[in-house]
Kinemage of the C-alpha trace (Angstrom):
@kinemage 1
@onewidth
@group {chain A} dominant
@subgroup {mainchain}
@vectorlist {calphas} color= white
{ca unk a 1} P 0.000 0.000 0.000
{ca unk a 2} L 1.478 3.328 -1.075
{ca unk a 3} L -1.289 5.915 -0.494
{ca unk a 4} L -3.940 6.135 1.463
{ca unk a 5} L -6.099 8.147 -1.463
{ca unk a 6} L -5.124 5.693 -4.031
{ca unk a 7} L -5.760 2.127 -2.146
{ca unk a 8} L -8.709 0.450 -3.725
{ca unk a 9} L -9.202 -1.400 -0.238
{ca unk a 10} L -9.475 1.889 1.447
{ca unk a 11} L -11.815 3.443 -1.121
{ca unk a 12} L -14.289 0.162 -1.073
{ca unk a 13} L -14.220 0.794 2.997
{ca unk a 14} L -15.158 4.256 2.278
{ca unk a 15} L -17.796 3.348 -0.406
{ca unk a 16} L -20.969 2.802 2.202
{ca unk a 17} L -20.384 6.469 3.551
{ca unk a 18} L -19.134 7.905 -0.060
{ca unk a 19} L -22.777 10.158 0.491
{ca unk a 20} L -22.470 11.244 4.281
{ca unk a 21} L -19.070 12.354 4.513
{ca unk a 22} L -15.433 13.791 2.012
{ca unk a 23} L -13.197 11.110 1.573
{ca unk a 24} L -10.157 13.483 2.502
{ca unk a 25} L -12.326 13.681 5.897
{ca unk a 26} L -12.653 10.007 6.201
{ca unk a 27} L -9.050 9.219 5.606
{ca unk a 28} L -8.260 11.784 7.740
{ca unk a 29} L -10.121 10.681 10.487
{ca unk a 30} L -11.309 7.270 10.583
{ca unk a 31} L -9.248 4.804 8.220
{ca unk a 32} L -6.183 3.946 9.970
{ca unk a 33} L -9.061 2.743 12.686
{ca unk a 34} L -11.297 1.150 10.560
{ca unk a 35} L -7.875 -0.638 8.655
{ca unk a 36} L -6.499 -1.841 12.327
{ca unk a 37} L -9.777 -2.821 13.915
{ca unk a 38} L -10.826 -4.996 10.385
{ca unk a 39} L -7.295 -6.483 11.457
{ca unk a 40} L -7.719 -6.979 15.550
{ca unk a 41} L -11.173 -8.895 14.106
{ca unk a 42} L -9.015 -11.299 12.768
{ca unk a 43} L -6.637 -11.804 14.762
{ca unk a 44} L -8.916 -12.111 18.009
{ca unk a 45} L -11.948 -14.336 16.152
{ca unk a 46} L -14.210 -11.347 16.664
{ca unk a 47} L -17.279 -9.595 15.837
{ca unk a 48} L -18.835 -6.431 15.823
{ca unk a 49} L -22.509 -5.421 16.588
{ca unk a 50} L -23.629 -2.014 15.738
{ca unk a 51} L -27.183 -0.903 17.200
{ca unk a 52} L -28.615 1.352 14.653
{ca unk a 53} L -28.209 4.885 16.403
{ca unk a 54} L -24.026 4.409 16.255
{ca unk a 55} L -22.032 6.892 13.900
{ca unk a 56} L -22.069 6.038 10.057
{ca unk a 57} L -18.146 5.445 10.048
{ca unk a 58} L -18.795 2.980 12.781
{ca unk a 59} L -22.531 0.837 11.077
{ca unk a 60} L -21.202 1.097 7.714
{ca unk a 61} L -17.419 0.705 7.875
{ca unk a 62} L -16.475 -1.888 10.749
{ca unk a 63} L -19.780 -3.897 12.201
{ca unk a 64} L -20.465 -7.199 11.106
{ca unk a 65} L -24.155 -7.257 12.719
{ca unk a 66} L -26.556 -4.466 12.616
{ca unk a 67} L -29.492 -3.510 13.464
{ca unk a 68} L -32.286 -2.765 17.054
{ca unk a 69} L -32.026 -4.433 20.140
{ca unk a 70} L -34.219 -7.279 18.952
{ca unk a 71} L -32.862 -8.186 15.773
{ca unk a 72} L -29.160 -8.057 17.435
{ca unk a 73} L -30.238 -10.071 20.198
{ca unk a 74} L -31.575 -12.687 17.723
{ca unk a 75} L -28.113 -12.561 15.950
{ca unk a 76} L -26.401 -13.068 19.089
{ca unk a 77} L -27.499 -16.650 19.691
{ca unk a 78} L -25.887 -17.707 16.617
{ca unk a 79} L -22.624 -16.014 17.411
{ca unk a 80} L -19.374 -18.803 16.473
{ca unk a 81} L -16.894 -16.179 17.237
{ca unk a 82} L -14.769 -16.255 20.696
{ca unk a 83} L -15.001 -12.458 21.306
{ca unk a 84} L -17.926 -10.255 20.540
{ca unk a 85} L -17.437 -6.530 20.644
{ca unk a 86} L -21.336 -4.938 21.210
{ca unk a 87} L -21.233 -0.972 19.666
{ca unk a 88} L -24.277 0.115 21.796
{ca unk a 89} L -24.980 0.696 25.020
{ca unk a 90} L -24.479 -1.521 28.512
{ca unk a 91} L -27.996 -3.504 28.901
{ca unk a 92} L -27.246 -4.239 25.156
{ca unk a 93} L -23.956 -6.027 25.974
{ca unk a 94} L -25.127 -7.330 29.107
{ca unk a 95} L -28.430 -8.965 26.925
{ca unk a 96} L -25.571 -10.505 24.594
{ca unk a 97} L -23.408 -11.677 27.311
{ca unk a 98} L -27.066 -13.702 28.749
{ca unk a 99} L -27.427 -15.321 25.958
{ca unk a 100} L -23.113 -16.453 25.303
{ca unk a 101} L -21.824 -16.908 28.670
{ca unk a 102} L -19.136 -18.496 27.718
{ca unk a 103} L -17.553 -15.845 25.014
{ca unk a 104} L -15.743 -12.768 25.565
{ca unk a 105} L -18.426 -9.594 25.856
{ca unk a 106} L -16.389 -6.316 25.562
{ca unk a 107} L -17.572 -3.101 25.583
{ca unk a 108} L -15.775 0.163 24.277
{ca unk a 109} L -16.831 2.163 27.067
{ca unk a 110} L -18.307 1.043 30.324
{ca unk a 111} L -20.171 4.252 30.719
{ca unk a 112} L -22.299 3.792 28.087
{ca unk a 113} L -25.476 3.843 29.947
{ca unk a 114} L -29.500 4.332 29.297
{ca unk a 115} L -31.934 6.503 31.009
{ca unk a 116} L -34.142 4.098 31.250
{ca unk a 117} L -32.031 1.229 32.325
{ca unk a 118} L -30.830 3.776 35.053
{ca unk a 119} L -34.590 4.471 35.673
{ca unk a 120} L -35.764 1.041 37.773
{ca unk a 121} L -33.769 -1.049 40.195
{ca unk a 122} L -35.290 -3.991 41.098
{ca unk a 123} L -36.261 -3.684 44.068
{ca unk a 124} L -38.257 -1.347 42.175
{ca unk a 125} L -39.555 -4.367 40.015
{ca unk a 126} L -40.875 -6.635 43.825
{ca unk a 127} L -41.988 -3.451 45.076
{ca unk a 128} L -44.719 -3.573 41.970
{ca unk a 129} L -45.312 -7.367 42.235
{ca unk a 130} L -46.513 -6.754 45.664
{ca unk a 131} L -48.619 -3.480 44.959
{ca unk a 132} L -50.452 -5.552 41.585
{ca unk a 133} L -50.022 -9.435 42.732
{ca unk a 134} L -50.795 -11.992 40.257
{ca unk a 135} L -49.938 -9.254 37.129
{ca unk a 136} L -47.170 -10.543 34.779
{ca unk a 137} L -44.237 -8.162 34.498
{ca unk a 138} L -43.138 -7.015 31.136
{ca unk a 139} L -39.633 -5.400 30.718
{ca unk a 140} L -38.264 -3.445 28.311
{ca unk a 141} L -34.826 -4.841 27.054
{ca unk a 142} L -33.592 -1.559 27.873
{ca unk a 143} L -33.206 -2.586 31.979
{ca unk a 144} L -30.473 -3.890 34.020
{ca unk a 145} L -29.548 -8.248 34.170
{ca unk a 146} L -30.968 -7.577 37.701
{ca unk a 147} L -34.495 -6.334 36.489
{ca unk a 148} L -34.254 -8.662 33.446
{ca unk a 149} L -34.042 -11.354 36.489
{ca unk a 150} L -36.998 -9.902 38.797
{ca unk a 151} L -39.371 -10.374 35.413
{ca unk a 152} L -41.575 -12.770 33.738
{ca unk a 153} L -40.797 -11.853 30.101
{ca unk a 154} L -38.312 -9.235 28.083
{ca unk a 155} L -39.728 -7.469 25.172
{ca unk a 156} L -38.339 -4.787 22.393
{ca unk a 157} L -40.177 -1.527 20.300
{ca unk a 158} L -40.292 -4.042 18.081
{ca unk a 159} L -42.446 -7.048 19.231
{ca unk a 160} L -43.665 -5.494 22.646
{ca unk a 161} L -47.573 -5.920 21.171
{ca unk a 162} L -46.717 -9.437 20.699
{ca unk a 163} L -44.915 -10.135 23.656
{ca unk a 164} L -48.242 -8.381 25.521
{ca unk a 165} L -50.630 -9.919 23.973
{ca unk a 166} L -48.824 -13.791 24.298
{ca unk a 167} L -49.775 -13.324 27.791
{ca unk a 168} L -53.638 -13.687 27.274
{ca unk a 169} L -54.118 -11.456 30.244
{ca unk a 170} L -56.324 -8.108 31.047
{ca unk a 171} L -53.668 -6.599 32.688
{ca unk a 172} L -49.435 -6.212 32.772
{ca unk a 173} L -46.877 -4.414 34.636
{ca unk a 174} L -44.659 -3.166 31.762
{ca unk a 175} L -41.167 -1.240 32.653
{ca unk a 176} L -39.494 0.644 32.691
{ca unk a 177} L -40.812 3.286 29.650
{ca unk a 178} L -43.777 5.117 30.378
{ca unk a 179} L -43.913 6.070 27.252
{ca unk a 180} L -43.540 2.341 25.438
{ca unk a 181} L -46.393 1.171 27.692
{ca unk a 182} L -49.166 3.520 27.251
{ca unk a 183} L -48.446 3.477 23.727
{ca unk a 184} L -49.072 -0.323 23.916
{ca unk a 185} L -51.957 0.147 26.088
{ca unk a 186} L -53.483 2.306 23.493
{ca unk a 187} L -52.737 -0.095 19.976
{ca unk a 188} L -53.970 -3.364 22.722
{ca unk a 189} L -56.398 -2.388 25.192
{ca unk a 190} L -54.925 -4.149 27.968
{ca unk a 191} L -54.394 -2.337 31.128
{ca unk a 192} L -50.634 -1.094 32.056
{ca unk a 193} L -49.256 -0.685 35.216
{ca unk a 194} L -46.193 1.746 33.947
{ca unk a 195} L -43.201 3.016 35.520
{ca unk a 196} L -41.938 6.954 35.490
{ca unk a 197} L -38.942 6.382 33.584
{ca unk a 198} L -38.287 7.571 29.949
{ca unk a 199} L -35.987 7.987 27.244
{ca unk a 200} L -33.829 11.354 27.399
{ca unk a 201} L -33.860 11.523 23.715
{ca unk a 202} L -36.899 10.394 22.740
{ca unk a 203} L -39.200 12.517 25.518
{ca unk a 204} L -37.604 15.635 23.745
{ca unk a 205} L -40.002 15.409 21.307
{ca unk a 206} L -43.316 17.416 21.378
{ca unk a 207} L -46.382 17.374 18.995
{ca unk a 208} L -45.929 21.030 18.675
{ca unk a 209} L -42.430 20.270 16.995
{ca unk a 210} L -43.886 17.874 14.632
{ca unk a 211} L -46.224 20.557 13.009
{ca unk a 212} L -43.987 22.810 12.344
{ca unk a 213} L -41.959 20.754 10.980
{ca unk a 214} L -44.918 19.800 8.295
{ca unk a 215} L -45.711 23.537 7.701
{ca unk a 216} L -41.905 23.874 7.193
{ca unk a 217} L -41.317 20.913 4.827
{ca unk a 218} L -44.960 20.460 3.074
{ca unk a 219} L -45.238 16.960 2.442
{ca unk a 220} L -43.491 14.403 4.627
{ca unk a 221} L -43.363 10.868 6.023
{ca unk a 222} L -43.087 11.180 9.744
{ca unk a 223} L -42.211 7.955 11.616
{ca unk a 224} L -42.003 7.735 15.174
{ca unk a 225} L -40.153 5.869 17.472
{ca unk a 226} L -42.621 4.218 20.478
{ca unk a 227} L -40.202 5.598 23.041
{ca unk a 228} L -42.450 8.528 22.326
{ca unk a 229} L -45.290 10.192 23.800
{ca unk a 230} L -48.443 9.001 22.813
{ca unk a 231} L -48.966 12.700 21.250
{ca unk a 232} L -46.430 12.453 19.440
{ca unk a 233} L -47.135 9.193 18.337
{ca unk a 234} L -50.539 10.341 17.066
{ca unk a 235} L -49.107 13.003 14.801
{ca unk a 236} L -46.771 10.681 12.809
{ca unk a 237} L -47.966 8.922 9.877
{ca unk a 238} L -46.283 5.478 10.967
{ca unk a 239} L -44.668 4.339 14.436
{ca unk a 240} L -42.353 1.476 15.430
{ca unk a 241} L -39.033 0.161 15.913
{ca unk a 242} L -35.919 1.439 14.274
{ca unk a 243} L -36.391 -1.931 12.179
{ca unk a 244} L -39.793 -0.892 11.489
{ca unk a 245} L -38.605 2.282 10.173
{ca unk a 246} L -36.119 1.008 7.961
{ca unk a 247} L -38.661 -1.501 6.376
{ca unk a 248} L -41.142 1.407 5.960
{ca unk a 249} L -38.459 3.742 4.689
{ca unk a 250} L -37.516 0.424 2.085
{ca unk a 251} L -41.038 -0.560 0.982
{ca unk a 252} L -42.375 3.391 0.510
{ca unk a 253} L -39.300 4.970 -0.727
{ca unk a 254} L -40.878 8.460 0.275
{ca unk a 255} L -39.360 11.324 -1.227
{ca unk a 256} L -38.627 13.230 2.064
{ca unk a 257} L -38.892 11.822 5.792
{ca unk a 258} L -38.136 12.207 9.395
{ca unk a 259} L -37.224 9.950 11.877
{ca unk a 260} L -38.535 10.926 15.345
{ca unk a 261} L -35.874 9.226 16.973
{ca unk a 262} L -32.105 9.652 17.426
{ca unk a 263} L -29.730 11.456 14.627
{ca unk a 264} L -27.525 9.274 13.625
{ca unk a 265} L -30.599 6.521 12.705
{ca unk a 266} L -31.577 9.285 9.420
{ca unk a 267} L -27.575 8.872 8.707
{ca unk a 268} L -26.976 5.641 8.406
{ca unk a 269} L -30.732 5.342 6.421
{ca unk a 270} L -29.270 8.443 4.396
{ca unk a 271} L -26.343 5.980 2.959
{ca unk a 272} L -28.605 3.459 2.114
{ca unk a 273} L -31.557 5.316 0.230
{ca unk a 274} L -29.804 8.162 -1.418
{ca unk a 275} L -33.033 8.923 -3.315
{ca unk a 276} L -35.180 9.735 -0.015
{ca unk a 277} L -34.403 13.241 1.986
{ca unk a 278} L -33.850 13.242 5.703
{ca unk a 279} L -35.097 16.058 7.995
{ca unk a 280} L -33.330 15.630 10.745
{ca unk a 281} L -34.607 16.667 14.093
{ca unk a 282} L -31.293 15.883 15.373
{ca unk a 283} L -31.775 14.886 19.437
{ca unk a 284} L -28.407 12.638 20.264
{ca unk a 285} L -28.209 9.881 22.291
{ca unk a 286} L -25.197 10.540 24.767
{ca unk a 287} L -24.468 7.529 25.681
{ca unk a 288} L -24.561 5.967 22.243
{ca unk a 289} L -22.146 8.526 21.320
{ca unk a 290} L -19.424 6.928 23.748
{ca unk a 291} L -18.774 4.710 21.482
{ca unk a 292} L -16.382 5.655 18.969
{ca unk a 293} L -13.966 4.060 16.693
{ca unk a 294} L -11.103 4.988 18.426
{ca unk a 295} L -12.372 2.919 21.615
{ca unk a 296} L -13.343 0.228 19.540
{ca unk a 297} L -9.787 -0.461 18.275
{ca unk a 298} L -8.726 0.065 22.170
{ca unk a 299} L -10.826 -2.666 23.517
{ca unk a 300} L -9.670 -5.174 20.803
{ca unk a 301} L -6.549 -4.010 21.575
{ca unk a 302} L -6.217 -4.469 25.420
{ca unk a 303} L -9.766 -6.839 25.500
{ca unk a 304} L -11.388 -4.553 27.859
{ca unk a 305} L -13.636 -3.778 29.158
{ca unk a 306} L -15.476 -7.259 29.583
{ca unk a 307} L -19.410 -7.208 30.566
{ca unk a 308} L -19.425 -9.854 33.344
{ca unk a 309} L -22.752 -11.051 35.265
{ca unk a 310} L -23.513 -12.300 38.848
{ca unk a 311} L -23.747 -16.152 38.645
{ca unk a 312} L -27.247 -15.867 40.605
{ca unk a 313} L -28.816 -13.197 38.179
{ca unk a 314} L -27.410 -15.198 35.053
{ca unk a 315} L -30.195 -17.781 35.038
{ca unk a 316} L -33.268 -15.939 35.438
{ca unk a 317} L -31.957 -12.930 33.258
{ca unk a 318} L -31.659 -15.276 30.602
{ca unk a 319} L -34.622 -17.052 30.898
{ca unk a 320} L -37.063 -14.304 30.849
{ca unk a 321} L -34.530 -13.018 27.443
{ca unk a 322} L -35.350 -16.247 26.117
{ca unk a 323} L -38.688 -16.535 26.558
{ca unk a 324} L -39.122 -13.247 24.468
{ca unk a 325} L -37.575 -14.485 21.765
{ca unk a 326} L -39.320 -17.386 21.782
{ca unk a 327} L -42.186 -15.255 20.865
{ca unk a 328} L -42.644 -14.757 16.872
């Protein structure tokens, strides 16, 4: 390799982001990375997930498995690699760690946290069971092992209707979003008992926002993420997971869109349907944005920092994992 410009392996790495970003940028800034983390892969037998709100130079350039909490957790019980780096968040490594606890789980930065994990404890979660006996807890993936442990079953944006309704029962205690549950109480019927805790990016949004945002733009797809308020819900013309989104933004092809959810979901999109236009209300996710190349490459480098779990919360945290994937 002579030049960094003039390397064709260097300017097929840069292909996926060609539309987001100058390649004199992206050599600048992210190929020696990208080149030395392709290589720790190798040599350490490992793979990369990417949730979809990471940075375009990290879903496009370096992961192996994209995609939302659900459809990475379904990819992670297929996982033959000894060492699996999760780009996302803790709960998100600590979910893939449940389900291979015998592989190396390594996250770039320890810190990378979620407001609603944060939100409930569980003692939280008895203190519940013993206010609404007899109700079947429902937790969002986006909660510690040790509330993953204290519940019945796990769901995800994505199948939470179908995880509720599996249970055949009038009534659920679903944590920790507020948000996620009344929205679900709304499309079901069935009574929630919520929690108080929400999403710091996705509460941001207000209906008020979202109509002047139409006025601005004329016509436009708006898709929300269920993280949402329920007003905010109601003024979008579709709602659901980020997979949802990309399947609507795939089968529609609208010519201009925004994604109610975090920025860097309408950049990665942006690569892949050049045709569509992105408005982007951009509201970052801090804690996503932890995660960087640069601390990717570290933790392959010095295998830190490894996601561990207390023996006694393993088994129950996993079970109540599994038994929401179980659900199709």
């Amino acid at each position: 390799m002579q030049g960094i410009a003039t390397s064709p392996s260097r300017a097929a790495l840069y292909s996926p982001v060609a539309s987001l970003m100058a390649r004199q940028d992206w050599d600048r800034l992210f190929a020696d990375d990208i080149e030395a983390i392709l290589e720790l892969k190798r040599k350490h037998n490992a793979v990369i997930l990417a949730h979809n709100y990471q940075t375009p130079e990290i879903f496009h350039c370096v992961s192996d498995i994209r995609g939302d909490s659900l459809a990475l957790a379904r990819e992670a019980q297929n996982l033959e690699q000894d060492v699996i780096i999760m780009a996302g968040v803790h709960f998100m490594a600590e979910t893939v760690k449940l389900l291979n606890p015998t592989k190396t789980v390594l996250i770039p930065d320890e810190l990378a946290g979620c407001s609603l994990a944060e939100g409930i404890t569980a003692e939280n979660v008895r203190t519940l069971r013993e206010r609404h006996p007899g109700v079947p807890v429902v937790t969002y993936v986006n909660s510690s092992a040790a509330v993953k442990a204290e519940t019945d079953v796990c769901c995800t944006s994505g199948n939470a209707r179908r995880v509720v309704e599996s249970l055949g029962v009038p009534e659920v205690i679903m944590i920790p979003d507020e948000f996620l549950a009344r929205n679900i109480e709304r499309e079901t019927g069935i009574k929630m008992h919520t929690w108080s805790a929400r999403c710091e990016v996705h509460e941001r949004f207000t209906p008020q926002e979202i109509r002047q945002y139409r006025r601005m733009h004329g016509p436009l797809h708006i898709i929300a993420h269920p993280e949402c308020s329920p007003d905010v819900v109601a003024e979008a013309d579709h709602a659901g997971s980020t997979a949802s989104m990309m399947d609507y933004i795939a089968q529609h092809k609208p010519e201009k869109v925004m994604l109610i959810t975090e920025c860097s979901m309408s950049d990665n999109l942006a690569a892949m349907h050049p045709q569509t236009d992105f408005i982007r209300p951009c509201n970052l996710c801090p804690h996503m944005k932890r995660i960087t190349l640069k601390n990717i490459r570290q933790a392959l480098e010095t295998m830190s920092t490894e996601v561990t779990i207390p023996a006694d919360l393993q088994e129950p945290a996993r079970r109540s994992v599994e038994r929401m994937l179980a659900i199709k």
